[in-house]
PyMOL CGO cylinders between C-alpha atoms (Angstrom):
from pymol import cmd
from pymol.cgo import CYLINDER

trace = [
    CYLINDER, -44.75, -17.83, 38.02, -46.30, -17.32, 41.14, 0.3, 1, 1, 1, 1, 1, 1,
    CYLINDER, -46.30, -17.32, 41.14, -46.76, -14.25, 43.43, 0.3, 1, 1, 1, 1, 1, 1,
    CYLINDER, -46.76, -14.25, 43.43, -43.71, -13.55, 45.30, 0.3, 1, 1, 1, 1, 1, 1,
    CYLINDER, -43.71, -13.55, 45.30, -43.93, -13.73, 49.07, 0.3, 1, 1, 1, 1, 1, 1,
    CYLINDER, -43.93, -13.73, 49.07, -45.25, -11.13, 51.60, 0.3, 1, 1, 1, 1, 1, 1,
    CYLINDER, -45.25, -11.13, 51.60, -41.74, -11.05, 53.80, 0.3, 1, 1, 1, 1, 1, 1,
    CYLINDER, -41.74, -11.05, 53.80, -39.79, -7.73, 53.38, 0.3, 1, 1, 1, 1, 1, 1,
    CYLINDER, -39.79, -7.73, 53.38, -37.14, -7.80, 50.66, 0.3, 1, 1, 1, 1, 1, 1,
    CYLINDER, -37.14, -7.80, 50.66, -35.59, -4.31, 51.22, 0.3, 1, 1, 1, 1, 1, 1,
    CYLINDER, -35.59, -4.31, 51.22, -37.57, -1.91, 49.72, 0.3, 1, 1, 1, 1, 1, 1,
    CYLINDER, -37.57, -1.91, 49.72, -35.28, 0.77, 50.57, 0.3, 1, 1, 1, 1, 1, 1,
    CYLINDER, -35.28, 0.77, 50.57, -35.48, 3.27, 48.27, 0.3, 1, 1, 1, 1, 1, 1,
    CYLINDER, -35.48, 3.27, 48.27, -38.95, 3.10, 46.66, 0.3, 1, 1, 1, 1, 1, 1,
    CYLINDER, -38.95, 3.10, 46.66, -41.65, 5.85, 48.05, 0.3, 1, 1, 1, 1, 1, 1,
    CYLINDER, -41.65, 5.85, 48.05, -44.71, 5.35, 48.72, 0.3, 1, 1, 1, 1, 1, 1,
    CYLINDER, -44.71, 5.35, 48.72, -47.45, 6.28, 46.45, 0.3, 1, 1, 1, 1, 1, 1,
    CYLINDER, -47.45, 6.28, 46.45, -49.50, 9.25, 46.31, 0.3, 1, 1, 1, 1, 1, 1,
    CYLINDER, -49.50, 9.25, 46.31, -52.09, 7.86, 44.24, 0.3, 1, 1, 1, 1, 1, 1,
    CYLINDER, -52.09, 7.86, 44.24, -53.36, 4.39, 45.75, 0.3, 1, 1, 1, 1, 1, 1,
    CYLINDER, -53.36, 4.39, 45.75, -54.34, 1.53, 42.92, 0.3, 1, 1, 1, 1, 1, 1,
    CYLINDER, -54.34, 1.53, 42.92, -57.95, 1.77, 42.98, 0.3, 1, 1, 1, 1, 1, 1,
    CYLINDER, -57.95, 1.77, 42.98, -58.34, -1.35, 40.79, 0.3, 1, 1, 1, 1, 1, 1,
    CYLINDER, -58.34, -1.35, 40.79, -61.18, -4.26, 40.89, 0.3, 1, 1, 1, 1, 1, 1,
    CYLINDER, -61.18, -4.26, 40.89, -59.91, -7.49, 40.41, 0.3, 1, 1, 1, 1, 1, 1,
    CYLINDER, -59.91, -7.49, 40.41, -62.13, -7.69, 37.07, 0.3, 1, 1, 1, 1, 1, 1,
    CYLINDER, -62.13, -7.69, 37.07, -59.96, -4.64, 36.04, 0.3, 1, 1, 1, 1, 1, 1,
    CYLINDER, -59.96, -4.64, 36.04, -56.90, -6.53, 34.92, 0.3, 1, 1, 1, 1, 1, 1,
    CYLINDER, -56.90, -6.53, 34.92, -56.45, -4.16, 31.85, 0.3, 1, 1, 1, 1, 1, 1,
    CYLINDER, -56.45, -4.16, 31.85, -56.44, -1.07, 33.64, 0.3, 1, 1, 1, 1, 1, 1,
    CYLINDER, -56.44, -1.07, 33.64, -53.87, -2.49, 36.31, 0.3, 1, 1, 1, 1, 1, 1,
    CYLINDER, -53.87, -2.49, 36.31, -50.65, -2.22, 34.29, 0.3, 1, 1, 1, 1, 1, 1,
    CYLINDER, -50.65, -2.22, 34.29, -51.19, 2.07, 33.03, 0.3, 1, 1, 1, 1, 1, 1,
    CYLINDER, -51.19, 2.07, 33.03, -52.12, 2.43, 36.86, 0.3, 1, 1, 1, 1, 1, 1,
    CYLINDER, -52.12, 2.43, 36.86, -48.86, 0.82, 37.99, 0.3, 1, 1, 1, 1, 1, 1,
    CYLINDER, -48.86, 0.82, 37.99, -46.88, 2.69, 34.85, 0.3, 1, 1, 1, 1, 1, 1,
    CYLINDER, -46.88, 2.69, 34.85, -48.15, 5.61, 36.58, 0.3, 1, 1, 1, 1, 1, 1,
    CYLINDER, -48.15, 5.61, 36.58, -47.72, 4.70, 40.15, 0.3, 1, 1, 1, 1, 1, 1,
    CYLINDER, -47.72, 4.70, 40.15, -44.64, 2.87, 40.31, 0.3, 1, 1, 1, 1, 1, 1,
    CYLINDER, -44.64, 2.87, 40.31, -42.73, 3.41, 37.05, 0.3, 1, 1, 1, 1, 1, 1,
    CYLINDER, -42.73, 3.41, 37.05, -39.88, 5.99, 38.17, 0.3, 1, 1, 1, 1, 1, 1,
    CYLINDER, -39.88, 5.99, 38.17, -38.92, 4.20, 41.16, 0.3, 1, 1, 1, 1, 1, 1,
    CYLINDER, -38.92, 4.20, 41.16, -39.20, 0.99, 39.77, 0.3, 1, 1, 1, 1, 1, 1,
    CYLINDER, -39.20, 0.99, 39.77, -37.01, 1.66, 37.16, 0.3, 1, 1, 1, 1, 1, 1,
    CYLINDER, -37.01, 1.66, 37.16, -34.69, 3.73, 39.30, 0.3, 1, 1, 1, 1, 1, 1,
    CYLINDER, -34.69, 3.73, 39.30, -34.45, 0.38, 41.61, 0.3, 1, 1, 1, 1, 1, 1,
    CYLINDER, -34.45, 0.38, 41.61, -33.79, -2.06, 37.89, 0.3, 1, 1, 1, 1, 1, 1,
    CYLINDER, -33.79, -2.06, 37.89, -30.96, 0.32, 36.80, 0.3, 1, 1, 1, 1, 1, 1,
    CYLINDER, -30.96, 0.32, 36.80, -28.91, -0.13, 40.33, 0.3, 1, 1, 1, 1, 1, 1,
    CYLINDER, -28.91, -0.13, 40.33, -29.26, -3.72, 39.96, 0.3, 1, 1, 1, 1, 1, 1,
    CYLINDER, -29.26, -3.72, 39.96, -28.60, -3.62, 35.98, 0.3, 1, 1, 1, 1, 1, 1,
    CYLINDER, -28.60, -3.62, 35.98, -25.05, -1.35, 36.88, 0.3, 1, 1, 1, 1, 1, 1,
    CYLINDER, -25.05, -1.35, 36.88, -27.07, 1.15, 35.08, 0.3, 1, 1, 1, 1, 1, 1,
    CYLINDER, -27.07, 1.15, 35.08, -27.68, -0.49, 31.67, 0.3, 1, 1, 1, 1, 1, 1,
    CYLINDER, -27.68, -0.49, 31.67, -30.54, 1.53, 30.63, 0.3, 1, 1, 1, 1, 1, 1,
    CYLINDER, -30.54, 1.53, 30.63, -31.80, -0.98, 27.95, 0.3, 1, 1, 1, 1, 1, 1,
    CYLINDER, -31.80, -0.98, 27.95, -32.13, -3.61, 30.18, 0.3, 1, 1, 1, 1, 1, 1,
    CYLINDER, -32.13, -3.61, 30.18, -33.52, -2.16, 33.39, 0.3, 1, 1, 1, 1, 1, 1,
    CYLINDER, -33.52, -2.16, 33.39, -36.10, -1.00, 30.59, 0.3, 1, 1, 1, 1, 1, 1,
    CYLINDER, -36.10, -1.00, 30.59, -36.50, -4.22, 29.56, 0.3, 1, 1, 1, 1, 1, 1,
    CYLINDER, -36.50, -4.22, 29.56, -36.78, -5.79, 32.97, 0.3, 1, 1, 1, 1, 1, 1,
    CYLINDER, -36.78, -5.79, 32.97, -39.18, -3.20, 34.19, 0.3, 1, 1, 1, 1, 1, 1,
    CYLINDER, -39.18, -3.20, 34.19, -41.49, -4.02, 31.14, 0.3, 1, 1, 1, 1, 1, 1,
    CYLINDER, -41.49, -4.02, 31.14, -41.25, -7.79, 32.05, 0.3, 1, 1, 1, 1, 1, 1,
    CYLINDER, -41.25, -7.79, 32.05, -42.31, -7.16, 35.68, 0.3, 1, 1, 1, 1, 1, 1,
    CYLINDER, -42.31, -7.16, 35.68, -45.35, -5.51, 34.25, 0.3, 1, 1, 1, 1, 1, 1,
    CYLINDER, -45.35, -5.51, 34.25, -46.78, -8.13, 31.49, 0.3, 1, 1, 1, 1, 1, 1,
    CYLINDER, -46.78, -8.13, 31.49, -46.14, -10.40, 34.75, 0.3, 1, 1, 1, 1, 1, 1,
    CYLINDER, -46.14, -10.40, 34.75, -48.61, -8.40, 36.74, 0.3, 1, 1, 1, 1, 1, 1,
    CYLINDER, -48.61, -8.40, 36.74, -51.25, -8.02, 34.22, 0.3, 1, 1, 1, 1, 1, 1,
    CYLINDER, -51.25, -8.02, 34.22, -50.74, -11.71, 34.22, 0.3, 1, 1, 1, 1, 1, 1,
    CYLINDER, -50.74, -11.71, 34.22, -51.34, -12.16, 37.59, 0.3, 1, 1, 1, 1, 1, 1,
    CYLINDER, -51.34, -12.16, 37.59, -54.03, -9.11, 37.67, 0.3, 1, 1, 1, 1, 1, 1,
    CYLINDER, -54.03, -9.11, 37.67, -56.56, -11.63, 39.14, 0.3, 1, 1, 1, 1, 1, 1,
    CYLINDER, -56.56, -11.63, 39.14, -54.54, -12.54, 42.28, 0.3, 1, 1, 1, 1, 1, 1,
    CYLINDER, -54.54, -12.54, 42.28, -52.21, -9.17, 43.06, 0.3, 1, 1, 1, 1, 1, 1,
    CYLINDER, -52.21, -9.17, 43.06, -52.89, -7.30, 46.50, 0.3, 1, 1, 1, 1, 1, 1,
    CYLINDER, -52.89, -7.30, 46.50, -54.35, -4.30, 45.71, 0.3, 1, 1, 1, 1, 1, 1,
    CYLINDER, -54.35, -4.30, 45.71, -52.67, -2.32, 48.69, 0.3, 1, 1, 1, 1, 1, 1,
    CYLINDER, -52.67, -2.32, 48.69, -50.39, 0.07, 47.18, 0.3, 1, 1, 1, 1, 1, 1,
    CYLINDER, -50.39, 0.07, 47.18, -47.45, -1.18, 49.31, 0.3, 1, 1, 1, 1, 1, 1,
    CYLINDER, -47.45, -1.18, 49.31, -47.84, -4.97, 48.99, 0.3, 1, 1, 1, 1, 1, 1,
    CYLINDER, -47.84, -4.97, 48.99, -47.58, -4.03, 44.85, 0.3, 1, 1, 1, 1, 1, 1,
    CYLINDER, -47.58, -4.03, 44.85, -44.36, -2.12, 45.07, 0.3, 1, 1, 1, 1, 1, 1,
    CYLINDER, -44.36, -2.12, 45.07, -42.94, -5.01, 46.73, 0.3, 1, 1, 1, 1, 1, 1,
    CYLINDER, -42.94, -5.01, 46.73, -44.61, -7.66, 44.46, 0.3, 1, 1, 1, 1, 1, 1,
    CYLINDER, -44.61, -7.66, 44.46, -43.02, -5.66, 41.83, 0.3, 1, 1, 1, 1, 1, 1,
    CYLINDER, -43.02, -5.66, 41.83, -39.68, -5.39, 43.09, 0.3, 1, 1, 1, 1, 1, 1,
    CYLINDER, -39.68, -5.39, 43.09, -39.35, -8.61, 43.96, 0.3, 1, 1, 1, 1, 1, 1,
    CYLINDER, -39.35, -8.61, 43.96, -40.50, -10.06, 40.45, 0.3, 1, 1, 1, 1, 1, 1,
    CYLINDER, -40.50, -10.06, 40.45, -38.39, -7.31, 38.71, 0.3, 1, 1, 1, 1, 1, 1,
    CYLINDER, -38.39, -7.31, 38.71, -35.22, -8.54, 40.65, 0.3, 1, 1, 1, 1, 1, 1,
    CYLINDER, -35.22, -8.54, 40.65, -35.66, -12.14, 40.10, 0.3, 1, 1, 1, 1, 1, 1,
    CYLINDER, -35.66, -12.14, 40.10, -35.81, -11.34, 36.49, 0.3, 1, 1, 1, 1, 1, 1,
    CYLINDER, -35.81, -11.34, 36.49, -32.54, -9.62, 36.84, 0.3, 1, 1, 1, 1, 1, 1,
    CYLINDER, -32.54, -9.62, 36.84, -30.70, -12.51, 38.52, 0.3, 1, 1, 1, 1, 1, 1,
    CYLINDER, -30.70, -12.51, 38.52, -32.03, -14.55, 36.03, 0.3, 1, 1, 1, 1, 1, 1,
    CYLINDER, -32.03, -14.55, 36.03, -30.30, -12.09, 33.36, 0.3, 1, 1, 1, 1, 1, 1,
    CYLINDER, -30.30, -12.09, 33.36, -27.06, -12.32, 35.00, 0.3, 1, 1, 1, 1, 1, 1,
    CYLINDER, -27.06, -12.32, 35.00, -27.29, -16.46, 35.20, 0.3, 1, 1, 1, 1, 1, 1,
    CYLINDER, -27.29, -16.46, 35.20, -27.75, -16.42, 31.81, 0.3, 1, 1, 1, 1, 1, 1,
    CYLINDER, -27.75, -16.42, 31.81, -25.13, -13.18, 30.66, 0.3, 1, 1, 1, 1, 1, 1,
    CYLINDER, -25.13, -13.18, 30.66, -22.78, -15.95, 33.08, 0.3, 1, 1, 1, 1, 1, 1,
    CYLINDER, -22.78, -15.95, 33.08, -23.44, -18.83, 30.85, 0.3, 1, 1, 1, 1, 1, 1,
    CYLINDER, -23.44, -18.83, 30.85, -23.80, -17.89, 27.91, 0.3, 1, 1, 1, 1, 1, 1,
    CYLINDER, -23.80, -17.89, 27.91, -20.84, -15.36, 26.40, 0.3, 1, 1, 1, 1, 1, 1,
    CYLINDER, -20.84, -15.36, 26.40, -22.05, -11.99, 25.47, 0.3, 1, 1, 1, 1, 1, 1,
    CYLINDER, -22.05, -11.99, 25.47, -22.58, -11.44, 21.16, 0.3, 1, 1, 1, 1, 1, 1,
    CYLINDER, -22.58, -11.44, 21.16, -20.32, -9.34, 20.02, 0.3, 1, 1, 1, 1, 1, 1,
    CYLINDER, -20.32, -9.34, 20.02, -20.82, -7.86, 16.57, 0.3, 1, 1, 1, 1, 1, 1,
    CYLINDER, -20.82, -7.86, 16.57, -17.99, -7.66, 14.05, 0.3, 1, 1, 1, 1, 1, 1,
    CYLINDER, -17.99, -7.66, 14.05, -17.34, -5.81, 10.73, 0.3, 1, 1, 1, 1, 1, 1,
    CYLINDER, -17.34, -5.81, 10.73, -16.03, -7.47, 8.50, 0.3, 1, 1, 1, 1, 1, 1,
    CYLINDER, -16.03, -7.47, 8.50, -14.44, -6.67, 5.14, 0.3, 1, 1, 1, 1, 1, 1,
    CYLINDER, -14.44, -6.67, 5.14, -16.19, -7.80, 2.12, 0.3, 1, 1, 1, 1, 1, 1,
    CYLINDER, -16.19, -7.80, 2.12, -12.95, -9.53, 1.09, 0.3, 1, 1, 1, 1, 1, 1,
    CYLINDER, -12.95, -9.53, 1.09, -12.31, -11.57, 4.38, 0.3, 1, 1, 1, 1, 1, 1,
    CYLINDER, -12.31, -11.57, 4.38, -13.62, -14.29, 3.86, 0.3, 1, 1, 1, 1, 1, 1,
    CYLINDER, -13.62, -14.29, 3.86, -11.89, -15.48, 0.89, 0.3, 1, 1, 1, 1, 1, 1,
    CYLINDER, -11.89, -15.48, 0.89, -8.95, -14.63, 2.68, 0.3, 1, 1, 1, 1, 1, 1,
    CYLINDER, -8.95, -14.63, 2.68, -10.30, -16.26, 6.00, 0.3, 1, 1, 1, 1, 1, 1,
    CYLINDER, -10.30, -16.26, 6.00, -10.34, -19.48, 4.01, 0.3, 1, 1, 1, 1, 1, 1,
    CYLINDER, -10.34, -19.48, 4.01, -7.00, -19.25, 2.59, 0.3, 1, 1, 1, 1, 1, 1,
    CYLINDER, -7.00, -19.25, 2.59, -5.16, -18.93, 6.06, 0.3, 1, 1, 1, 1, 1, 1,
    CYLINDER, -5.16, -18.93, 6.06, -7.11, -21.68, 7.75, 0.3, 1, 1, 1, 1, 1, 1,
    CYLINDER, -7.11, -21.68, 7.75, -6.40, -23.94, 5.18, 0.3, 1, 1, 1, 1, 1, 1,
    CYLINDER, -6.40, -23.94, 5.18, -2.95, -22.74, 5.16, 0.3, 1, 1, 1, 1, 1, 1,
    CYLINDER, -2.95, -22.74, 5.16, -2.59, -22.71, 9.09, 0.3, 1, 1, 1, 1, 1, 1,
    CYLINDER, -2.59, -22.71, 9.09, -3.99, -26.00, 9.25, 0.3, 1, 1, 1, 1, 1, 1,
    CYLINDER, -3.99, -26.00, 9.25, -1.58, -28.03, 6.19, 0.3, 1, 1, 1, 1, 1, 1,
    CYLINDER, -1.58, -28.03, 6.19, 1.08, -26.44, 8.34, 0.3, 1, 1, 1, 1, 1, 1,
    CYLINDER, 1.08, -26.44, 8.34, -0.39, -27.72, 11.62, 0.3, 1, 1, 1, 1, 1, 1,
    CYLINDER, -0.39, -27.72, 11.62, -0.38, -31.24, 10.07, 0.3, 1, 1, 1, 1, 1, 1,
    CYLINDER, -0.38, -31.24, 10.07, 2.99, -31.13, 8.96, 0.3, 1, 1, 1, 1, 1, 1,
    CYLINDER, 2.99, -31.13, 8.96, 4.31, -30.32, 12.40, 0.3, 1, 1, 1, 1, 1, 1,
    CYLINDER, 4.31, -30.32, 12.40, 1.72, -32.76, 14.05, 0.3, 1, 1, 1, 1, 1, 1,
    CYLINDER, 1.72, -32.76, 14.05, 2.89, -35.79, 11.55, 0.3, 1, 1, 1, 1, 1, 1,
    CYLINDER, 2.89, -35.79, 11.55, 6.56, -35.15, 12.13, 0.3, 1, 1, 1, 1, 1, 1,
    CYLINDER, 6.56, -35.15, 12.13, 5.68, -35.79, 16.26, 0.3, 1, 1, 1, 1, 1, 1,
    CYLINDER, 5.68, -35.79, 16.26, 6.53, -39.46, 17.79, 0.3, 1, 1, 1, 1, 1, 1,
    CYLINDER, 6.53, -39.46, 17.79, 3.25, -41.46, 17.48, 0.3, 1, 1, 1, 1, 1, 1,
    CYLINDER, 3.25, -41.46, 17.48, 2.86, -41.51, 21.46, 0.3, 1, 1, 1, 1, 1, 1,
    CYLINDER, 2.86, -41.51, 21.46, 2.95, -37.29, 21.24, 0.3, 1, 1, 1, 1, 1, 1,
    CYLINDER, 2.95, -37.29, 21.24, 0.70, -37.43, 18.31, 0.3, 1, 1, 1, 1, 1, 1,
    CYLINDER, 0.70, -37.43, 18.31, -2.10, -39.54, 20.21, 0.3, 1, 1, 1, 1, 1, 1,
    CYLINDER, -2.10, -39.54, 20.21, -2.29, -37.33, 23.20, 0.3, 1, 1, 1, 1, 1, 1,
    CYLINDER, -2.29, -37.33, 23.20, -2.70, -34.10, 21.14, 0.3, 1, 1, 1, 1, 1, 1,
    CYLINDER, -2.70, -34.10, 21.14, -5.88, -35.90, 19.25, 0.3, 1, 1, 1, 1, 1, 1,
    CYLINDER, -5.88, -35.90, 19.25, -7.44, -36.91, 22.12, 0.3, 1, 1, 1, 1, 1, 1,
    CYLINDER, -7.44, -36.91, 22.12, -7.12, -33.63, 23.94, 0.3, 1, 1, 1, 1, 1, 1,
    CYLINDER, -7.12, -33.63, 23.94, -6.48, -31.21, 21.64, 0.3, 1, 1, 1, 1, 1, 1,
    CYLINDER, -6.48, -31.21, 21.64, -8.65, -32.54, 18.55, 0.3, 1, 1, 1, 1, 1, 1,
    CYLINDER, -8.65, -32.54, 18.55, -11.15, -35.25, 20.55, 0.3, 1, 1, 1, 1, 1, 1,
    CYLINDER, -11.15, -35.25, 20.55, -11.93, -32.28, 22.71, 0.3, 1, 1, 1, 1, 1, 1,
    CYLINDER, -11.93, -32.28, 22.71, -11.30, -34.87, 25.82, 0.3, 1, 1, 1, 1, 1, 1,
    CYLINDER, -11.30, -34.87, 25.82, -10.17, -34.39, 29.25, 0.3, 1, 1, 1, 1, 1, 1,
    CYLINDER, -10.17, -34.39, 29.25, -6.62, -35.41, 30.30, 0.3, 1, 1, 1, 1, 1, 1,
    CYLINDER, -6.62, -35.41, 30.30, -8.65, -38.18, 32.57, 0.3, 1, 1, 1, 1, 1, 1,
    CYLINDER, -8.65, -38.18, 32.57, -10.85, -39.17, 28.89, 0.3, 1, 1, 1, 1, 1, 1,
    CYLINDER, -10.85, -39.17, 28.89, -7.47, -39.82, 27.44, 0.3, 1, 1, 1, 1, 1, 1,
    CYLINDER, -7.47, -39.82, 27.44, -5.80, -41.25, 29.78, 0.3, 1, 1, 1, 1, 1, 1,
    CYLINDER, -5.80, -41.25, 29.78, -8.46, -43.87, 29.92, 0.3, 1, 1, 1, 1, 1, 1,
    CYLINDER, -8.46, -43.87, 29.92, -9.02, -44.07, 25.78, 0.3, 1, 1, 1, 1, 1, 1,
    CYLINDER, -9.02, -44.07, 25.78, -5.19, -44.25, 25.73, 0.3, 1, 1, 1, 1, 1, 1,
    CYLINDER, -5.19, -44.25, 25.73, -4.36, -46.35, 28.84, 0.3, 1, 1, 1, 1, 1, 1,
    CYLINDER, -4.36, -46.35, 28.84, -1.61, -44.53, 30.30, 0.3, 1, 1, 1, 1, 1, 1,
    CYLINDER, -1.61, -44.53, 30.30, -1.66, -42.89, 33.62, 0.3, 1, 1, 1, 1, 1, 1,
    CYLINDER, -1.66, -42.89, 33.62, -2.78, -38.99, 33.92, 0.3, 1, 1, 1, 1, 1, 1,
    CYLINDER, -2.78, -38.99, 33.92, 0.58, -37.90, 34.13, 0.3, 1, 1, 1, 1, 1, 1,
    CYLINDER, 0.58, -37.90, 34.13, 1.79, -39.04, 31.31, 0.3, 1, 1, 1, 1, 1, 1,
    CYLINDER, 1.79, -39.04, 31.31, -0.66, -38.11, 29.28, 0.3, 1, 1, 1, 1, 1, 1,
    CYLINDER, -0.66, -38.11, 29.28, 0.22, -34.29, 31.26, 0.3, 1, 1, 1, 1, 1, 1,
    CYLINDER, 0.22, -34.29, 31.26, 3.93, -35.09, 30.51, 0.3, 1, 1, 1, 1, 1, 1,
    CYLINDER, 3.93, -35.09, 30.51, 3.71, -36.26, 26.66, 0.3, 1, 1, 1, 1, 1, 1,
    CYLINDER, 3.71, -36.26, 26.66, 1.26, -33.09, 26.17, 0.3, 1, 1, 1, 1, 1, 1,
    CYLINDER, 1.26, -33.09, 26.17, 3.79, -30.54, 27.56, 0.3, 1, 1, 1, 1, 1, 1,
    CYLINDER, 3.79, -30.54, 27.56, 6.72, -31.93, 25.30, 0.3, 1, 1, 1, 1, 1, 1,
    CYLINDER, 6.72, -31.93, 25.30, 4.63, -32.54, 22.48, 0.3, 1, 1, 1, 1, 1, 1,
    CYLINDER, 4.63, -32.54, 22.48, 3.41, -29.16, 22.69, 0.3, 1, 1, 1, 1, 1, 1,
    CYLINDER, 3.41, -29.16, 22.69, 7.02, -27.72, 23.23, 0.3, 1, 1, 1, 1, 1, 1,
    CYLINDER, 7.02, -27.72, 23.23, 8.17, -29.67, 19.89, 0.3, 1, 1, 1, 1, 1, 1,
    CYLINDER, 8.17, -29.67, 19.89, 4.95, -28.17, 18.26, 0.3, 1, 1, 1, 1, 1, 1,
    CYLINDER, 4.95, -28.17, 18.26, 6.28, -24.47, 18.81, 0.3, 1, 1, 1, 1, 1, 1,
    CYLINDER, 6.28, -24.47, 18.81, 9.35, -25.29, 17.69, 0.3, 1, 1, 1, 1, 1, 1,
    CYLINDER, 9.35, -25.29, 17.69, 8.32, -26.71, 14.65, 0.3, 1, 1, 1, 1, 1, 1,
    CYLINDER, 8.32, -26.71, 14.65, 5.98, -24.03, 13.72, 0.3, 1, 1, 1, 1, 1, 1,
    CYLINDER, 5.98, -24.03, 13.72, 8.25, -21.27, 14.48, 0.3, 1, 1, 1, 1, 1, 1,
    CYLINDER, 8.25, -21.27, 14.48, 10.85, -22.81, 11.77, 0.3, 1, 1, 1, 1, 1, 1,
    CYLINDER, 10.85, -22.81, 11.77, 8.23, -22.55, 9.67, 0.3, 1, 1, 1, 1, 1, 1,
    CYLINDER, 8.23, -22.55, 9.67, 7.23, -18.88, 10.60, 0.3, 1, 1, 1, 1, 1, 1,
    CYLINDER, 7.23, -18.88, 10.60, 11.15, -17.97, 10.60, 0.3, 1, 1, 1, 1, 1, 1,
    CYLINDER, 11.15, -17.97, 10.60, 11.42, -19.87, 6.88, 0.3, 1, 1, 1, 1, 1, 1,
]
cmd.load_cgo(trace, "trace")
């Protein structure tokens, strides 16, 4: 990654240091406990705003920005106010980064789950699903192809349209009734 840029990124918010970073490039080691010291607190006061005050992560984030400074040790400004912006600027694109990915990819949730479950589990999917086929084998054929290729392909209403070579609509048309006898079906069963 390289160094960000020297333009102002609004630093509002982080004072200026007491105690300037008296560090020799050939001091690379001793550049991270300085800035610990230096620029921790507001730093990490700065991460949590932009985290909505998750404490793990802006702790997280704020330890990132610093293994990326002892990586660039060699190259950082040693002026104490060209490193609280380097800083803040590497510790926020870290954070957008963290929400593109939170965006993508769903958060983990952990579940308990009973000892017994999934013996159980089993039993009602394979149950759900022989009762799924029933109601999808007593369909007309035409309502049973578009509920494959959306529904069980996984395709688009434009895929199927194309793989079955009927117009869009239809294919929206024959889903909505085939989907409407579905429910009826299974809720006979259910009321059985």
């Amino acid at each position: 990654m390289e160094a960000p840029g020297r333009e102002s990124h609004g630093h509002v918010g982080l004072a200026s240091s007491a105690t300037a970073v008296r560090a020799r490039p050939d001091e690379g080691d001793d550049l991270v406990p300085l800035l610990y010291k230096d620029f921790r607190a507001t730093l990490f006061a700065q991460v949590l705003a932009l985290t909505n005050h998750d404490r793990q992560w802006a702790e997280d984030v704020v330890q990132e920005t610093m293994i990326r400074a002892w990586q660039h040790s060699g190259t950082l400004e040693r002026e104490p106010g060209m490193l609280r912006g380097w800083l803040l600027t590497v510790a926020r694109r870290i954070v957008i980064d963290g929400w593109r990915n939170r965006r993508v990819r769903p958060q983990e949730v952990a579940l308990e789950i009973p000892e017994n479950a999934e013996s159980t589990d089993r039993a009602d999917s394979s149950l759900a699903a022989l009762t799924i086929s029933h109601a999808l084998s007593e369909l007309d054929e035409k309502y049973q192809a578009v509920i494959v290729e959306t529904y069980l392909a996984g395709n688009t209403v434009r895929q199927a349209a194309t793989i079955l070579g009927i117009p869009e609509g239809t294919v929206k048309s024959r889903l909505y009734t085939a989907m409407r006898q579905l429910r009826k079906a299974l809720g006979e069963v259910a009321a059985r």
